[in-house]
C-alpha positions as CSV (number, residue, x, y, z in Angstrom):
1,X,5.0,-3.1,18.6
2,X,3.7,-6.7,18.2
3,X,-0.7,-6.6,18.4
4,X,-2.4,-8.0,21.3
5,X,-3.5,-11.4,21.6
6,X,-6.8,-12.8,21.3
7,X,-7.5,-13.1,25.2
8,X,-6.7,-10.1,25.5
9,X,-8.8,-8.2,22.7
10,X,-11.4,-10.3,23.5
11,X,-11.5,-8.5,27.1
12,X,-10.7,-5.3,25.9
13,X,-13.8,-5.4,23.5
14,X,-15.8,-6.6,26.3
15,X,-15.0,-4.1,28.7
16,X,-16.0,-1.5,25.8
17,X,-19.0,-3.0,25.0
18,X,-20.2,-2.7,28.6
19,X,-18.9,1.0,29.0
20,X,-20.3,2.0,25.8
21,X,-24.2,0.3,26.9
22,X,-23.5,2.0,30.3
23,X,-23.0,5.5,28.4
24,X,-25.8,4.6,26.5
25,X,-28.6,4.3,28.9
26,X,-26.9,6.3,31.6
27,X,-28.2,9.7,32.9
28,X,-26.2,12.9,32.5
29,X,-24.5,12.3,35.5
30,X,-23.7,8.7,34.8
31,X,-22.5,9.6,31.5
32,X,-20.3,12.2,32.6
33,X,-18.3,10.0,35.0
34,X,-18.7,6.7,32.1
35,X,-16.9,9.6,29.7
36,X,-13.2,9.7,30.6
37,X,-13.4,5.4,30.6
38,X,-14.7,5.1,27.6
39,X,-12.0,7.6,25.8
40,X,-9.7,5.7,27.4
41,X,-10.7,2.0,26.4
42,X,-11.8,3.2,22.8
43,X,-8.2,5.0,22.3
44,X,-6.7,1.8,23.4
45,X,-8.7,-0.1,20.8
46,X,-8.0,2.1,18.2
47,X,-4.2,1.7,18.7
48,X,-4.5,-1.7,18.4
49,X,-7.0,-1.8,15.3
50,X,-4.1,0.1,13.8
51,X,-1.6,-2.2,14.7
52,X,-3.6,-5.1,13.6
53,X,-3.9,-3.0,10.3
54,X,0.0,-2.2,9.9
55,X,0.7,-6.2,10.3
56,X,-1.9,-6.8,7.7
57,X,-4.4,-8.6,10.5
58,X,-7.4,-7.2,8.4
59,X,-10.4,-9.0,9.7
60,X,-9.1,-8.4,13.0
61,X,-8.4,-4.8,12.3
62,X,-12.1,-4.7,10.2
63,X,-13.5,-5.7,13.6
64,X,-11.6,-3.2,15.9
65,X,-12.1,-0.2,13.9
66,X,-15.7,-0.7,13.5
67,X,-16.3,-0.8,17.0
68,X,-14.1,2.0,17.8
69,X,-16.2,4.1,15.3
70,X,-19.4,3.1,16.8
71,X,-17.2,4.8,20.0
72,X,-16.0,7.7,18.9
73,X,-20.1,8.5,17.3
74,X,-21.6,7.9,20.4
75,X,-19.3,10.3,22.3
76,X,-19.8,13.2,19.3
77,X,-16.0,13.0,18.7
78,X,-16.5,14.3,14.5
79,X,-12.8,14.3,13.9
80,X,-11.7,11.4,15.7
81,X,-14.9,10.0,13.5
82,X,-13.6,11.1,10.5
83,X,-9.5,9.4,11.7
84,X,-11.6,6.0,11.8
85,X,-13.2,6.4,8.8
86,X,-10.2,7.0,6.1
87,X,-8.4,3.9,8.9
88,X,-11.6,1.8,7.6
89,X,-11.6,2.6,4.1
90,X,-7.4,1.7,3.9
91,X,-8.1,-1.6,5.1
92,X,-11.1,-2.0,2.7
93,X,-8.6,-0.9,-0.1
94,X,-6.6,-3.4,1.2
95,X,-8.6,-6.6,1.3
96,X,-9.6,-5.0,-2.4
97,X,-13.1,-3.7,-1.9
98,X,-12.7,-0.6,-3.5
99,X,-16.3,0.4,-3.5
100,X,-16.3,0.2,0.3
101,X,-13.1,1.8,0.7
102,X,-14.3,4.9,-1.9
103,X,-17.7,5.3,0.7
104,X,-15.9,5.4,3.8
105,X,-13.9,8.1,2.3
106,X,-16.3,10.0,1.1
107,X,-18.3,10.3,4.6
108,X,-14.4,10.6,6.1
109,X,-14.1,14.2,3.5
110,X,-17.5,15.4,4.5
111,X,-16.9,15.4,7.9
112,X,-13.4,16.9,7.4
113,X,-15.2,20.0,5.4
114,X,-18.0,19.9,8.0
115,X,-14.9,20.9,11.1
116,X,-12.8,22.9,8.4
117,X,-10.2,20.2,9.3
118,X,-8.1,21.3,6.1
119,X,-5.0,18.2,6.7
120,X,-8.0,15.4,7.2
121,X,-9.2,16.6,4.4
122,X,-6.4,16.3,2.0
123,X,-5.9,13.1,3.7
124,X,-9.5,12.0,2.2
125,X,-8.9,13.1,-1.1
126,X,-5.7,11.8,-1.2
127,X,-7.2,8.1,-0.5
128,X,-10.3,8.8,-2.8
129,X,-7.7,9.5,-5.3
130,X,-6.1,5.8,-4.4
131,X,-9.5,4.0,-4.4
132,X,-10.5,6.5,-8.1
133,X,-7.4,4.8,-9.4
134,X,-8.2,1.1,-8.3
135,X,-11.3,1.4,-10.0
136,X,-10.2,2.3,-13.0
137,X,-11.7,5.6,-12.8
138,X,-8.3,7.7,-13.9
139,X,-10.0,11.5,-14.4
140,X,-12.0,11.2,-11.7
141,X,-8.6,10.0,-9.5
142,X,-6.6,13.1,-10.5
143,X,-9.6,15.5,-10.0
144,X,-8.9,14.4,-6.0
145,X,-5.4,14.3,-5.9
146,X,-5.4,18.1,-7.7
147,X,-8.0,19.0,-5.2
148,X,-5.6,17.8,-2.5
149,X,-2.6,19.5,-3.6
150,X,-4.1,23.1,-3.5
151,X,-5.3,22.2,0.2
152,X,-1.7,21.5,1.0
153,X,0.0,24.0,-1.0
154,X,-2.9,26.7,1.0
155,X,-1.3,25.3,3.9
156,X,2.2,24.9,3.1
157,X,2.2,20.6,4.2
158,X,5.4,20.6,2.1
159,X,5.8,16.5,3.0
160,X,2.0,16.1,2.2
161,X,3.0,17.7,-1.1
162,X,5.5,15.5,-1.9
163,X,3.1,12.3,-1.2
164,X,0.3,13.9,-3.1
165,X,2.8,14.4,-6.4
166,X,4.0,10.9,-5.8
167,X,1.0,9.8,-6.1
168,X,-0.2,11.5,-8.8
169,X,3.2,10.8,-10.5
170,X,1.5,6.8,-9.9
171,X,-1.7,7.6,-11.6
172,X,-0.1,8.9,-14.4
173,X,2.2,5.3,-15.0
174,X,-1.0,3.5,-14.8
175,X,-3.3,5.6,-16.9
176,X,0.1,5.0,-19.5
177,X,1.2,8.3,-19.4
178,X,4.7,8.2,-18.6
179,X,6.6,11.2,-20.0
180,X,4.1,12.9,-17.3
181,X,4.9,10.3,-14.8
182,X,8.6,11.2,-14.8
183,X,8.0,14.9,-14.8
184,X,5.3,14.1,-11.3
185,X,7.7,12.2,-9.3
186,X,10.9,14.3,-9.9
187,X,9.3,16.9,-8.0
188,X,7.9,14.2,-5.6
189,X,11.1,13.2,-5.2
190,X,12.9,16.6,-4.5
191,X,10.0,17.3,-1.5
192,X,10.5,14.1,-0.1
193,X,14.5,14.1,-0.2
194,X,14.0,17.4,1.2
195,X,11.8,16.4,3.8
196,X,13.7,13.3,5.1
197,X,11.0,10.9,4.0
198,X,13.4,7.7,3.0
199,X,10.7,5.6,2.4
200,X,8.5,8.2,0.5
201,X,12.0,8.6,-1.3
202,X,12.0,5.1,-2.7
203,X,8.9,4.7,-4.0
204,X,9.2,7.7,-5.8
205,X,12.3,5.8,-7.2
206,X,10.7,2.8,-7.7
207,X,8.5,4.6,-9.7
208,X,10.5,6.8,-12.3
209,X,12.1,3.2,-12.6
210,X,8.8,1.8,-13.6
211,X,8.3,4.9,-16.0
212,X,11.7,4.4,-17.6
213,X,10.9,0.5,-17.9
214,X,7.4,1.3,-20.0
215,X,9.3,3.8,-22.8
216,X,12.2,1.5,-22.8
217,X,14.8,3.0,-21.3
218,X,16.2,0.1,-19.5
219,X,20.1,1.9,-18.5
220,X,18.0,4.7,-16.6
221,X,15.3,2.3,-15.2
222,X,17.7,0.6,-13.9
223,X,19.5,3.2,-12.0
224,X,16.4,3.9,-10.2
225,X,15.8,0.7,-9.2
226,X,19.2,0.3,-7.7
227,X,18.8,3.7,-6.3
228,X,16.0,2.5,-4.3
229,X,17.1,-1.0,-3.7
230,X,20.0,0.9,-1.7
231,X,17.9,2.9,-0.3
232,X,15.2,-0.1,1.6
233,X,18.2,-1.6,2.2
234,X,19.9,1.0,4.5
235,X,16.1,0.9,6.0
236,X,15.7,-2.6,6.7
237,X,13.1,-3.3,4.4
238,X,13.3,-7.1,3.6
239,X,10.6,-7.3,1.4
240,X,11.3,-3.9,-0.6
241,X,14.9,-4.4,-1.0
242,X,13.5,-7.9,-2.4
243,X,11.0,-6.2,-5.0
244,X,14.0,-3.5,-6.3
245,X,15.9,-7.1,-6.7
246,X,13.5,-8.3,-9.2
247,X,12.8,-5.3,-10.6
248,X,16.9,-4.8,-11.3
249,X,16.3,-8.7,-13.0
250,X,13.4,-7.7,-15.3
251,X,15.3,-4.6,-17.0
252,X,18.2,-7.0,-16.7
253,X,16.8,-9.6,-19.2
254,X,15.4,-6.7,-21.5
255,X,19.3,-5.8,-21.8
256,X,19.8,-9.1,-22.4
257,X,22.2,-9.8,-19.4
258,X,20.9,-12.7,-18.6
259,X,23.7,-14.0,-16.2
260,X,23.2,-11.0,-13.9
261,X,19.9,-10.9,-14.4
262,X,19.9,-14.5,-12.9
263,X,21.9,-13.3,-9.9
264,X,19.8,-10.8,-9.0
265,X,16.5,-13.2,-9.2
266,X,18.1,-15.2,-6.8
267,X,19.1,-12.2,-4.6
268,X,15.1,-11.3,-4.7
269,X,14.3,-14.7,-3.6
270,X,15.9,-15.1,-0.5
271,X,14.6,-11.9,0.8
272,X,11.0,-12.8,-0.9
273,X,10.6,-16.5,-0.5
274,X,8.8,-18.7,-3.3
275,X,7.3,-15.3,-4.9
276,X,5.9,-17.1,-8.0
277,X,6.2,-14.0,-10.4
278,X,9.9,-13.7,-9.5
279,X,10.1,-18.0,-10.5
280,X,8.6,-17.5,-13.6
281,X,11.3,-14.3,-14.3
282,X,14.2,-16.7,-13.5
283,X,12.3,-19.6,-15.5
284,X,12.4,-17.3,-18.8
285,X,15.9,-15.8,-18.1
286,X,17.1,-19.9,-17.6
287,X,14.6,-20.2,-21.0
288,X,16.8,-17.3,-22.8
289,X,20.0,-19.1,-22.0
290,X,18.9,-22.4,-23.1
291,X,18.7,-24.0,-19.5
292,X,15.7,-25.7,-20.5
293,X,16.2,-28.2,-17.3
294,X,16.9,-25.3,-14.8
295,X,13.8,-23.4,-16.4
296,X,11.2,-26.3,-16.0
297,X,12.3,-26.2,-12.7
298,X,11.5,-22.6,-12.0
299,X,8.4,-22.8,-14.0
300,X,7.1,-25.9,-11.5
301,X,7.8,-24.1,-8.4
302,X,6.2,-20.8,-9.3
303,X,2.9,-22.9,-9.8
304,X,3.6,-24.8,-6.1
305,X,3.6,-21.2,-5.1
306,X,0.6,-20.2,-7.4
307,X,-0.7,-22.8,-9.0
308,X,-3.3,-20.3,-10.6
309,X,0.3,-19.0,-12.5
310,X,-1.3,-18.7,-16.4
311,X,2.9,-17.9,-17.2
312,X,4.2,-20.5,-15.8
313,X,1.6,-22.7,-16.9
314,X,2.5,-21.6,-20.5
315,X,6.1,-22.0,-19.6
316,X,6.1,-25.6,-18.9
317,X,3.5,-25.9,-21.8
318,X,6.1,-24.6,-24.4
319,X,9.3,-26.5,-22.5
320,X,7.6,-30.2,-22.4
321,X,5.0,-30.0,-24.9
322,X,1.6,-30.6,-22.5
323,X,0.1,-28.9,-19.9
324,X,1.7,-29.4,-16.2
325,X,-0.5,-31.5,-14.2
């Protein structure tokens, strides 16, 4: 589904606004016959904020979600209160303010223990977990994942499992601890194949590749990434077929198969666009083969596409002698 327009939401958020003063000021009988409206109009927003949020429309989502929060508190609707909340602190995470993100968690996991809501509350300590991580806070990110898989092992949410041991499988590459990594997402990976969860089932992949790639083990990071490539593929997933791609490169030019490694850069590209990390990969595997013309190339368009690129900056440093104006 494709989000409203701006005419549109711009009447919407009107109408809501006039509802939700009506409710305000109304007497009980007012309010009681304002109260069905109002659900209705703040629902409808709320879809949308969460469309706006899946197509990454995150000041417009910011906007919505806030609004239908203010809703959802003035009818005394806790757990749909508490929905909002984790929705708010994802697009936070998103646009990279962590701190926010962590506080709108927190309240969302209070309110979840306040209505013994036992899912919404793994849910918030699942993306307290996230935000833990992004902050660099590592022990204090598994302390909530750990409390978030006994919740869902109480409660048997075998697919909730397997997200919560992929993610922990995550923390655990990125704190650098990767023979515990691989052991996490194996058994992320048997609950989601079990489950049906294809897209869980790749990034589980994606992972264990990742793993592999930090202790060298470039044949078996490899198979994971093509494992997953095949997978977002069959899925339709443009973008993630294109990351597996470049991934496939990387350990590709660690092998030292720098031909294939090229093809599959190129293969990355057209589903990616001018991704400047993926320029900058083909730059040094043209750099390995001595295509010294072929790599300046690369190295220039990487910095069209970010000319903040310190890599390719050094690239074209090292190739021509000066720095790239």
């Amino acid at each position: 589904m494709i989000p409203a327009g701006k005419d549109e939401l711009t009447q919407l958020l009107q109408q809501c606004t006039q509802l939700l003063e009506q409710y305000r000021t109304g007497d009980t009988e007012a309010r009681s016959k304002l109260e069905q409206p109002l659900q209705q109009i703040t629902h409808t927003l709320y879809y949308q904020a969460q469309l706006h949020s899946q197509h990454l429309q995150l000041d417009q989502a910011l906007e919505l979600f806030t609004v239908v929060l203010d809703c959802f508190r003035t009818l005394g609707n806790r757990r749909a209160e508490g929905a909002v909340l984790n929705e708010l602190g994802l697009v936070h995470h998103h646009l990279r303010q962590y701190t926010t993100g962590r506080d709108h968690f927190l309240q969302a996991l209070q309110i979840a223990r306040e209505a013994r809501d036992h899912r919404g509350e793994a849910f918030a300590l699942n993306n307290l977990g996230l935000a833990y991580l992004k902050l660099g806070q590592h022990q204090e990110s598994l302390l909530h994942y750990l409390q978030a898989l006994w919740i869902l092992q109480e409660i048997d949410d075998q697919h909730g499992l397997g997200n919560t041991f992929c993610n922990i499988g995550i923390l655990y590459h990125e704190w650098g601890k990767q023979e515990d990594a691989l052991d996490t997402l194996k058994k992320a990976l048997e609950i989601l194949q079990s489950c049906g969860d294809r897209g869980g089932e790749a990034l589980a992949l994606h992972y264990l590749g990742l793993a592999h790639q930090a202790l060298r083990r470039y044949q078996e990071s490899l198979a994971y990434f093509e494992k997953a490539g095949e997978l977002l593929q069959d899925l339709g997933d443009r973008e993630g077929h294109g990351i597996e791609l470049h991934s496939q490169a990387e350990v590709l030019h660690e092998l030292k198969q720098y031909r294939e490694a090229l093809t599959r850069y190129r293969q990355a590209l057209t589903l990616l666009t001018e991704r400047a990390d993926c320029l900058v990969g083909m730059g040094a595997t043209h750099e390995a083969l001595g295509d010294t013309e072929e790599a300046i190339a690369c190295y220039h368009r990487a910095l069209v596409a970010d000319p903040g690129n310190k890599q390719a900056s050094e690239g074209l440093k090292r190739l021509q002698g000066t720095s790239p104006n």
